[in-house]
C-alpha positions as CSV (number, residue, x, y, z in Angstrom):
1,X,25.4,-4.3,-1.9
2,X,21.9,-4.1,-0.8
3,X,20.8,-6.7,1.8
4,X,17.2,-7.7,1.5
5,X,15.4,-8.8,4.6
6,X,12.3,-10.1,3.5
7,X,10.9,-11.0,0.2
8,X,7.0,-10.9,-0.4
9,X,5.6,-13.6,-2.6
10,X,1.8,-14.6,-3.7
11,X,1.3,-17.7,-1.9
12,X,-0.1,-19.0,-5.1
13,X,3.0,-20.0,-6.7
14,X,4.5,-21.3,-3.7
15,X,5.3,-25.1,-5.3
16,X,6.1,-23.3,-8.9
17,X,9.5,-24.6,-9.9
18,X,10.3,-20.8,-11.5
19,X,10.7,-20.1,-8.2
20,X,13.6,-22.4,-6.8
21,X,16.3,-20.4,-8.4
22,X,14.9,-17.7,-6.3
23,X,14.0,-19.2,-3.4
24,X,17.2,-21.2,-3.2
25,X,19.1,-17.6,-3.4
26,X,17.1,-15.7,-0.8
27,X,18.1,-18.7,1.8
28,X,21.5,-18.4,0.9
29,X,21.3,-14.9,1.3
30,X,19.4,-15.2,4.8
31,X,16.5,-13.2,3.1
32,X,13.1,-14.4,5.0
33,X,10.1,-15.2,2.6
34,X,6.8,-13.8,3.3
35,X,3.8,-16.0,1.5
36,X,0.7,-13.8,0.7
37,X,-2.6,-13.0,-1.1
38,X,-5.1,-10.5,-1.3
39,X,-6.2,-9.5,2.2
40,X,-2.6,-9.9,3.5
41,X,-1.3,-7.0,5.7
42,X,2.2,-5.9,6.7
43,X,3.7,-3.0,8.8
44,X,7.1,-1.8,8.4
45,X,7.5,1.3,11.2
46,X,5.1,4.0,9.9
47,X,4.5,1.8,6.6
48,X,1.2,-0.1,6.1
49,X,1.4,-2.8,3.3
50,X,-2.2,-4.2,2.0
51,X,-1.4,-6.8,-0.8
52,X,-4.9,-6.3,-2.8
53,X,-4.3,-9.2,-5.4
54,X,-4.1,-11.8,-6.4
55,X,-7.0,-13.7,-4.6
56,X,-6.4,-16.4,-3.0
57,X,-6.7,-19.8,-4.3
58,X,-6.0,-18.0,-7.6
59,X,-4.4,-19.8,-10.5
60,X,-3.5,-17.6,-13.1
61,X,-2.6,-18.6,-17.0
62,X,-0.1,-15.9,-17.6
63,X,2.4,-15.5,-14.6
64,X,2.1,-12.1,-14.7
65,X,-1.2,-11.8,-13.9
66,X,0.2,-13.5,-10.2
67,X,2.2,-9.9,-9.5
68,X,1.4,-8.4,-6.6
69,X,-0.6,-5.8,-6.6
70,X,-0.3,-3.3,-2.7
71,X,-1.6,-0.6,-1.5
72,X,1.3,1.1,0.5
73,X,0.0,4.1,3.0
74,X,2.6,6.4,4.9
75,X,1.0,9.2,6.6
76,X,-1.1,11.0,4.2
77,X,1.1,10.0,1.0
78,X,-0.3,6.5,-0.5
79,X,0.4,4.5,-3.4
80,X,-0.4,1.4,-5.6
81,X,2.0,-0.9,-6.8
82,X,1.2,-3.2,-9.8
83,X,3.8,-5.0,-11.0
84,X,3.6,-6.9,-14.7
85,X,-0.5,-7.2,-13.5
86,X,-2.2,-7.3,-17.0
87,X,-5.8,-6.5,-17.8
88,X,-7.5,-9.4,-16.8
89,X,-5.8,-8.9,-13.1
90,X,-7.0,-5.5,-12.7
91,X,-10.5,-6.4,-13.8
92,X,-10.8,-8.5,-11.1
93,X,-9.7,-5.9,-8.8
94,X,-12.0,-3.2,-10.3
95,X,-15.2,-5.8,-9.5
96,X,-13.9,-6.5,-5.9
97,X,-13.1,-3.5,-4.6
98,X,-15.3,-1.1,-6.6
99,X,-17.7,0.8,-3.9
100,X,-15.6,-0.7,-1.1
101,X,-13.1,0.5,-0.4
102,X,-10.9,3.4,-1.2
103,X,-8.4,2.8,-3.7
104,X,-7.6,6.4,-4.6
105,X,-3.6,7.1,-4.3
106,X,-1.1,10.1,-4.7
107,X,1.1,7.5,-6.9
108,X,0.5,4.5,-9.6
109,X,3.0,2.3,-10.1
110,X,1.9,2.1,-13.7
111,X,1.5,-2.0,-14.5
112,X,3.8,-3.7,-16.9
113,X,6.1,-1.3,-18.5
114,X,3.4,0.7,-19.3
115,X,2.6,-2.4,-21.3
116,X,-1.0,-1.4,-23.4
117,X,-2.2,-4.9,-22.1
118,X,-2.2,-3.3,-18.7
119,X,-3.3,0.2,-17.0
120,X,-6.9,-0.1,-18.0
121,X,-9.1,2.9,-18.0
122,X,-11.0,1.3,-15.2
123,X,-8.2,0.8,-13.0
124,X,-6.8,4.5,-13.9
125,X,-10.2,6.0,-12.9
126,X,-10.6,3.7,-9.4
127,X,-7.1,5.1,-8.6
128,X,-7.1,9.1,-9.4
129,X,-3.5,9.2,-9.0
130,X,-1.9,12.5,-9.3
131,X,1.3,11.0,-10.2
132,X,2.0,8.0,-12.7
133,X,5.3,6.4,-12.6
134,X,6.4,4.1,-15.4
135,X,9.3,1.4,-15.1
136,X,10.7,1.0,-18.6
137,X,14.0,0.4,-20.1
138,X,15.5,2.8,-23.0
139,X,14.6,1.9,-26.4
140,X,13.1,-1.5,-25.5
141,X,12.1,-3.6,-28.3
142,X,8.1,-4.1,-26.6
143,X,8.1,-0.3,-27.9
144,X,7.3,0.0,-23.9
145,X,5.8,2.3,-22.4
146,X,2.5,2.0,-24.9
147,X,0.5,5.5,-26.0
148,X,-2.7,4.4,-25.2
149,X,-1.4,4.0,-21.6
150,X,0.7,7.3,-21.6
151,X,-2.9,9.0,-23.7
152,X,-5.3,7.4,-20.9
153,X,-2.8,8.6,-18.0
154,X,-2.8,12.3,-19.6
155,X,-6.4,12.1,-19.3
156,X,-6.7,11.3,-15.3
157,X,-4.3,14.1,-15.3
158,X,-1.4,12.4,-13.9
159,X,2.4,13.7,-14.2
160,X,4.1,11.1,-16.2
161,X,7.7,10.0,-15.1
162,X,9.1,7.3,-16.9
163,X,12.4,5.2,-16.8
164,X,13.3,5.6,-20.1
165,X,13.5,9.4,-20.5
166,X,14.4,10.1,-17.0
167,X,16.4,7.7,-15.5
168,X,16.2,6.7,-11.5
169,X,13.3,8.3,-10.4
170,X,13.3,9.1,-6.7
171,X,9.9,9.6,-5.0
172,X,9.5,11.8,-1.4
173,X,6.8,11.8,-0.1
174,X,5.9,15.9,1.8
175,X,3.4,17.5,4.0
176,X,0.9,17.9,1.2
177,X,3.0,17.3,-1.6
178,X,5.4,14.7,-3.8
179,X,9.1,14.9,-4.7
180,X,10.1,13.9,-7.5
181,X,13.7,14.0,-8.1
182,X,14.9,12.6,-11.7
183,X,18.6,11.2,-12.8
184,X,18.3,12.7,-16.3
185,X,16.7,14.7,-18.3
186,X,17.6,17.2,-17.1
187,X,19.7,15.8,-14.8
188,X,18.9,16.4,-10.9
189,X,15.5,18.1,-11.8
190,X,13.5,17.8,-8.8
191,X,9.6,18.6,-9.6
192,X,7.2,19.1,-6.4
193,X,3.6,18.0,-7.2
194,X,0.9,19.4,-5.4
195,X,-1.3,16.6,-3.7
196,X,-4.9,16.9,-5.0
């Protein structure tokens, strides 16, 4: 069993009742809760957390425009976590952080399943990941992940991984470049990606 120690949430939501199951759980569990929004920094040893979105004071229709999206930096490896964030989320973030500050990463945590709603091409470009990583489940019935996403990632000139073809994907960050070390197909295959 994995013990969690502290759970991150967007401060936004903090009275929502989808979160009392949750929240009830994590005190049972003795899991501390972190409240945050954009602008938010945590540290974890040689692990910098910057939570980029949402905004504060941000009230978002869909719920999953309220997913976190971080920048996580360790050493010289970096990447950017979305969550479910759809379009409108990462428009916003394009217009605040566009010119700056630097939002390029090694590794995208492609947003939503690779859900065509999400991973804009104005998002992809800000980024210039050389490494796209897509959480979906096999044969889903969303058709997840999307080809325009998997078309537009091509373009940046990511390597895709993806949940659904390959199983747990395990990420190692190196001096200069990524491991990536897949469940299946083919099982065990470990790939090293040069870090442009």
């Amino acid at each position: 069993m994995i013990r969690v120690k502290r759970l991150i949430l967007f401060d936004g939501f903090r009275e929502s009742k989808e979160y009392d199951k949750l929240l009830y759980l994590a005190d049972v569990a003795g899991t501390d809760i972190v409240w945050v929004h954009s602008g938010f920094e945590l540290k974890d040893g040689k692990t910098d957390f910057s939570v980029l979105y949402p905004f504060a004071g941000y009230n978002p229709v869909d719920p999953n425009n309220a997913s976190l999206v971080m920048k996580v930096n360790l050493g010289d490896f970096s990447m950017l976590t979305t969550g479910d964030v759809e379009a409108e989320g990462e428009e916003m973030i394009v217009s605040k952080y566009e010119k700056k500050i630097d939002l390029k990463v090694n590794l995208l945590k492609a947003a939503h399943h690779g859900s065509s709603s999400s991973s804009t091409d104005e998002l992809i470009d800000m980024v210039d990941a050389d490494i796209a990583i897509i959480s979906a489940g096999k044969d889903n019935p969303y058709g997840h992940p999307h080809k325009e996403v998997l078309d537009r990632l091509k373009e940046e000139g990511c390597d895709i991984y993806r949940t659904d073809l390959q199983g747990c994907l395990t990420v190692i960050p190196m001096a200069k470049k990524i491991r990536v070390m897949t469940y299946i197909q083919p099982p065990s295959k470990a790939t090293i990606c040069p870090v442009r």
